[in-house]
C-alpha positions in Angstrom: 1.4 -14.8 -0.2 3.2 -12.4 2.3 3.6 -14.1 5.9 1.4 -12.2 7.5 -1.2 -13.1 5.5 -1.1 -16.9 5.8 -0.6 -15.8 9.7 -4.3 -14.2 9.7 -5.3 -17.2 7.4 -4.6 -20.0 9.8 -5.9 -17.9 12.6 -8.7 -17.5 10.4 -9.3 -21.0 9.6 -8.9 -22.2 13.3 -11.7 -19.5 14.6 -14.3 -21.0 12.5 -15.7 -23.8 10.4 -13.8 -24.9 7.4 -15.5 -25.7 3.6 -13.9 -26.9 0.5 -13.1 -22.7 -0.8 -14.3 -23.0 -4.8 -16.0 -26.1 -4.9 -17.8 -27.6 -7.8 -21.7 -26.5 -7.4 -24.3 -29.3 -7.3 -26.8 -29.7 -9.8 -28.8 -27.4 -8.0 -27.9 -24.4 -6.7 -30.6 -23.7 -4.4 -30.2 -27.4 -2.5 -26.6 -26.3 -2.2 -27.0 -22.8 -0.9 -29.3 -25.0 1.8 -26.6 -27.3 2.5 -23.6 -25.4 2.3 -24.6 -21.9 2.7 -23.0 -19.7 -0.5 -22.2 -16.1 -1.7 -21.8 -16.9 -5.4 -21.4 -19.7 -7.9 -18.9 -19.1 -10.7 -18.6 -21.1 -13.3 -20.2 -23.9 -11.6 -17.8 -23.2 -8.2 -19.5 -22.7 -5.0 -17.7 -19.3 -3.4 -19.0 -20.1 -0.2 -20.0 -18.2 3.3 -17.1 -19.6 5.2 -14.7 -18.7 2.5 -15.9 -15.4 2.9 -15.7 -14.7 6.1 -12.3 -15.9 6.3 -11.2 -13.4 3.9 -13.0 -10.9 5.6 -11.6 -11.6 8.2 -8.1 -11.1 7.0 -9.2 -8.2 5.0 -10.3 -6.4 8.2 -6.6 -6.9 10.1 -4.7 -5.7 7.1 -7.0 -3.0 6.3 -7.9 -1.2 9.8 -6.4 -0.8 13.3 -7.6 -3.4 15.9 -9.3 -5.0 12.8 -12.3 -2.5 13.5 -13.6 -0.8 10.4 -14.5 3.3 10.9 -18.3 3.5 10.6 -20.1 2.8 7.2 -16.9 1.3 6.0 -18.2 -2.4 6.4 -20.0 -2.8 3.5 -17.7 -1.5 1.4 -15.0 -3.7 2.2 -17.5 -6.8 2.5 -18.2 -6.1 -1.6 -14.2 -6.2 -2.3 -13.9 -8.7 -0.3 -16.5 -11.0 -2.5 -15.5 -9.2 -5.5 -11.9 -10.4 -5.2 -12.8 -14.0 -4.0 -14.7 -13.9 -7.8 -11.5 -12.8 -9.5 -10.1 -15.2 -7.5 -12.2 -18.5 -8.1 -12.1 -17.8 -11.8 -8.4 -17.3 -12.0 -8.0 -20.5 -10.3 -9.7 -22.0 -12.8 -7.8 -20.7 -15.4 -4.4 -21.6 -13.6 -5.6 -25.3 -13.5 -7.3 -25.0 -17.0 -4.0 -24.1 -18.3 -2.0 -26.5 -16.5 0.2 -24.3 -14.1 2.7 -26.1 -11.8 2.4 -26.2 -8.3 5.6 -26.7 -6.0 4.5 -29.4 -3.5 7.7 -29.1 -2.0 7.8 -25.7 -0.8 4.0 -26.1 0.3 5.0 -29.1 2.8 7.6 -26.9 3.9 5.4 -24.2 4.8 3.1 -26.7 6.5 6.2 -27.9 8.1 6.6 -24.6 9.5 3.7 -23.6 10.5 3.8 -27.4 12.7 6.4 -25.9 14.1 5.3 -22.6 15.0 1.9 -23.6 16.6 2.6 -27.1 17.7 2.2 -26.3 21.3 -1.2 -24.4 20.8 -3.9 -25.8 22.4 -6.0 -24.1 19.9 -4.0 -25.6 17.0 -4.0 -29.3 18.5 -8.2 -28.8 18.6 -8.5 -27.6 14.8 -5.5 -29.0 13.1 -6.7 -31.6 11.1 -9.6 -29.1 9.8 -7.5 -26.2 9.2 -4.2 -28.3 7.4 -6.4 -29.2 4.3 -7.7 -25.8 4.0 -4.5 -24.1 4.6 -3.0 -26.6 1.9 -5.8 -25.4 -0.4 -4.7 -21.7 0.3 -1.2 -22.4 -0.4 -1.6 -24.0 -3.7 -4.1 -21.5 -4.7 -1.6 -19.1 -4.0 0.8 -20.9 -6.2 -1.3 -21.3 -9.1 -2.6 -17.2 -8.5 1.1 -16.3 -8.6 1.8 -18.5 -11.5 -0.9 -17.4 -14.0 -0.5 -13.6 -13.1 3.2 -14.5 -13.7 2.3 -15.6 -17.5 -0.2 -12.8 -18.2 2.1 -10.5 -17.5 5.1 -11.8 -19.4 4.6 -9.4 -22.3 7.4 -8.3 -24.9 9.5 -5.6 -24.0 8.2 -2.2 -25.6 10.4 -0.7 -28.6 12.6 2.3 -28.6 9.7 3.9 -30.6 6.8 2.8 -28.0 9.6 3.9 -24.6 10.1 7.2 -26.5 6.6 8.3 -27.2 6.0 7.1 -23.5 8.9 9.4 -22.5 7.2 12.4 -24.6 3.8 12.3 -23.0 5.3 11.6 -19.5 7.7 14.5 -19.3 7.0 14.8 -15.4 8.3 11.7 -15.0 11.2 12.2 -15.4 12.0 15.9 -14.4 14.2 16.6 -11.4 12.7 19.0 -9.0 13.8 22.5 -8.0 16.7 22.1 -5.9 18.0 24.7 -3.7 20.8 25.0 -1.3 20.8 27.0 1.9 22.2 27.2 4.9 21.5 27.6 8.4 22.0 29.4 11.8 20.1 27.6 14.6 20.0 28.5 17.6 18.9 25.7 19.5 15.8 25.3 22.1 14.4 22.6 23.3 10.8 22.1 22.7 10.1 21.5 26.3 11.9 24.8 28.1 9.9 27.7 29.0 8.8 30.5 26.9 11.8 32.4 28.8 14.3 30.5 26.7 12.6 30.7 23.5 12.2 34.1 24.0 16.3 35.0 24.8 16.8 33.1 21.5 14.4 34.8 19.3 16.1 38.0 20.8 19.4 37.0 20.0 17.8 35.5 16.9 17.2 39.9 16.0 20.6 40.6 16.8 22.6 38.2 14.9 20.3 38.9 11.7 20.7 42.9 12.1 24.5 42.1 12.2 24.3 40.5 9.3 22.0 42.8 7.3 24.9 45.0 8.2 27.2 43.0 6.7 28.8 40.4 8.8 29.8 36.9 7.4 27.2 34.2 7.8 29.6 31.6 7.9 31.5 32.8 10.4 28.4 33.8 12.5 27.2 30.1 11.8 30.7 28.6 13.0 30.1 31.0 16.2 26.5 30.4 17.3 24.9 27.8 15.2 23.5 24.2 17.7 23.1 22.8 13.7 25.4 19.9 12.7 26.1 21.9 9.7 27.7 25.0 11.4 31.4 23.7 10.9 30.6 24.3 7.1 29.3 27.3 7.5 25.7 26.6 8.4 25.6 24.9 4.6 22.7 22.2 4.7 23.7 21.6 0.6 20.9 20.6 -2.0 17.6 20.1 -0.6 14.3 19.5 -2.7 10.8 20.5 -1.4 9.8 18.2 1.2 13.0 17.9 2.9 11.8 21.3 4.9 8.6 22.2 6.3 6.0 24.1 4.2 6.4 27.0 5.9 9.8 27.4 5.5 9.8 26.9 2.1 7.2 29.3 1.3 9.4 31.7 3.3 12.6 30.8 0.6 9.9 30.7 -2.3 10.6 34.6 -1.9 14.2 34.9 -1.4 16.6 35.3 -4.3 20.3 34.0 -4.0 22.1 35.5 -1.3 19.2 36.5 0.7 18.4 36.1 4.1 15.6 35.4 6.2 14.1 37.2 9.2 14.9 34.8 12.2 12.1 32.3 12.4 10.8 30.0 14.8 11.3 26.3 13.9 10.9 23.1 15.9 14.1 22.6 17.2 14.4 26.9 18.2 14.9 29.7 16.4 16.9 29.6 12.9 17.5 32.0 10.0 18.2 31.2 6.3 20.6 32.1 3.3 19.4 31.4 0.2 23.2 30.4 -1.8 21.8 29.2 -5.0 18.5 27.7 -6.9 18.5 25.7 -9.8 15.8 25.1 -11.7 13.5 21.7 -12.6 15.0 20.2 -15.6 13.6 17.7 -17.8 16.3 14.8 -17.9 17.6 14.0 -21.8 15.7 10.7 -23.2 18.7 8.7 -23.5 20.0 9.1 -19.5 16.5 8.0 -18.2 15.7 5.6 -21.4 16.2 2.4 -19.4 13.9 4.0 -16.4 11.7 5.3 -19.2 11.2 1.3 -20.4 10.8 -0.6 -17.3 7.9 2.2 -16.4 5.9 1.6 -20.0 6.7 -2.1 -19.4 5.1 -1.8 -16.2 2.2 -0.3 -17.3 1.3 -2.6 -20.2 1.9 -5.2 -17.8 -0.7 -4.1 -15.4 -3.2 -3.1 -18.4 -2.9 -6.8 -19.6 -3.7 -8.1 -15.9 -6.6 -5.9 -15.9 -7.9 -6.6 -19.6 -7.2 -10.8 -18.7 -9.3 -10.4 -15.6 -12.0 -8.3 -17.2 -12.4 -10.7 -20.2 -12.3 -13.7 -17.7 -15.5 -12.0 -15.7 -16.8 -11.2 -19.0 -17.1 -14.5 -20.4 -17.8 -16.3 -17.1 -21.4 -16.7 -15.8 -21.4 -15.8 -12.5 -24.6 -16.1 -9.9 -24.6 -13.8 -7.5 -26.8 -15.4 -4.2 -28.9 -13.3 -1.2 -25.6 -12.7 1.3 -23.8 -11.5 -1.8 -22.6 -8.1 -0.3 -24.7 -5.0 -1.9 -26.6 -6.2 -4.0 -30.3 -8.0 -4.3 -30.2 -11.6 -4.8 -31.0 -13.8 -8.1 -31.6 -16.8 -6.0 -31.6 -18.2 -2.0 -33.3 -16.5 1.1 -33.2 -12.4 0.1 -33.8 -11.4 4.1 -31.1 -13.8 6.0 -28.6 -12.0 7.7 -24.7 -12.7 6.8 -22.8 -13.1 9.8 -20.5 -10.1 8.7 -22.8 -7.8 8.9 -22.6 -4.9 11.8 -24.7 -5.2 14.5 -28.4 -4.0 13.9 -27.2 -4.2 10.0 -29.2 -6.5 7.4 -27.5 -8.1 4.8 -28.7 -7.5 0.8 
């Protein structure tokens, strides 16, 4: 789990009231729904209301500025949010189911650290010996997450026959872009001077271009008047890809052919004009230069079409009860009109 998330989850888990996250249900589902008030039961695990609005809560700092959702976003990220805490209760499972090992070691050390880090929060001393279980829990759920997505994934590396046929139908992939190389005169103005200044340099901009229609030497005219680092080299910028300019100025070299120069144009940083020295082409690298790039990108991709078939097959086979706060969607059991605490103001929940 990345720092800052087990940051937001102890803030989390110190704002509100902690439950066992994944419990075993009760014989009935209803009584515990009651008792412990619940999103979903998987498998016989409670996914409960507090679990959810902890990861919620998380979700909504990683996801948005302030942790304030724009409008109508809410419930979208409510229904990940319980989504992924299904995925997540049923891979847990699985991890324990198939005996994954946990490092109780590194998870003291963590707790270690984070005794460290908030021991002289009053907030901390007040909720401590609620939160440290539960964060605990998160930790070794974290392990036993990383650990089973770890083994799904460890598939066989692809043949030369698989990589190349990935290689064939993935040509983009593994074409380099046009690349051209210009170079540059800039005459330099700073954004902030008046329109006086811009204007003597766009005049002087006209002149030094008509000299050189005429004939002149750009490099020598770039050595003279250029404010760009490049001008000792003759105002040569070297290779540059699209991207590396503004769209406007490349449109403006789309045109050119090699040797070509621009009109003086106004640019950010004052008034510059172009000369097109050369353009090569995109060209589609040879198999056996990118082969090893070629194999770690169809590796990849198996990889991540395993995770997804392991996951959908674990959903598949599960039995899963969605209850009434499950985000979006109308309940199979529990109170249909009680309002989750996640919803927006003047919102009702499903």
């Amino acid at each position: 789990m990345k720092l800052r998330r087990i940051v937001l989850l102890v803030a989390a888990a110190c704002a509100m009231p902690l439950a066992v996250a994944g419990a075993p249900a009760p014989e009935s589902v209803t009584a515990a729904a009651a008792t412990r008030p619940s999103i979903a039961v998987v498998n016989g695990r409670v996914v409960t209301v507090e679990e959810f609005e902890r990861a919620m809560a998380v979700a909504l700092k990683q996801k948005f500025y302030h942790g304030t959702p724009p409008e109508g976003q809410i419930d979208q990220v409510a229904r990940q949010v319980a989504d992924e805490l299904v995925d997540k209760s049923l891979l847990i499972a699985e991890a324990e189911k198939r005996g994954i090992a946990v490092d109780e070691e590194a998870t003291k050390a963590t707790l270690d650290g984070y005794e460290k880090r908030y021991g002289s929060s009053p907030n901390w001393a007040a909720t401590r010996e609620r939160a440290l279980p539960e964060i605990r829990r998160e930790l070794t759920n974290q392990q036993l997450l990383a650990g089973i997505e770890r083994e799904v994934r460890a598939i066989p590396e692809p043949d030369d026959a698989a990589v190349r046929a990935f290689y064939d139908a993935n040509n983009p992939l593994f074409t380099e872009p046009e690349r051209i190389r210009v170079a540059v005169i800039l005459l330099k103005v700073d954004p902030a001077a008046p329109k006086k200044v811009r204007d003597e340099a766009r005049e002087e901009g006209r002149s030094i271009h008509e000299r050189l229609v005429k004939g002149a030497d750009f490099a020598e005219l770039a050595k003279i008047h250029s404010g760009d680092p490049s001008a000792a080299k003759g105002g040569d910028l070297g290779y540059l890809h699209r991207g590396m300019l503004s769209e406007a100025l490349h449109n403006n070299i789309d045109s050119m052919k090699p040797g070509d120069i621009s009109e003086s144009l106004d640019v950010l940083d004052g008034v510059a004009i172009f000369r097109l020295l050369e353009r090569q082409s995109a060209k589609l690298r040879d198999f056996p230069d990118v082969r090893v790039r070629a194999a770690e990108l169809l590796k990849r991709e198996q990889s991540d079409a395993a995770w997804k078939r392991f996951v959908a097959d674990l959903r598949r086979q599960a039995t899963i009860q969605r209850l009434a706060r499950y985000p979006g969607e109308a309940a199979s059991t529990g109170t249909a009109n009680e309002e989750p605490t996640w919803a927006a103001p003047g919102t009702r929940g499903p």
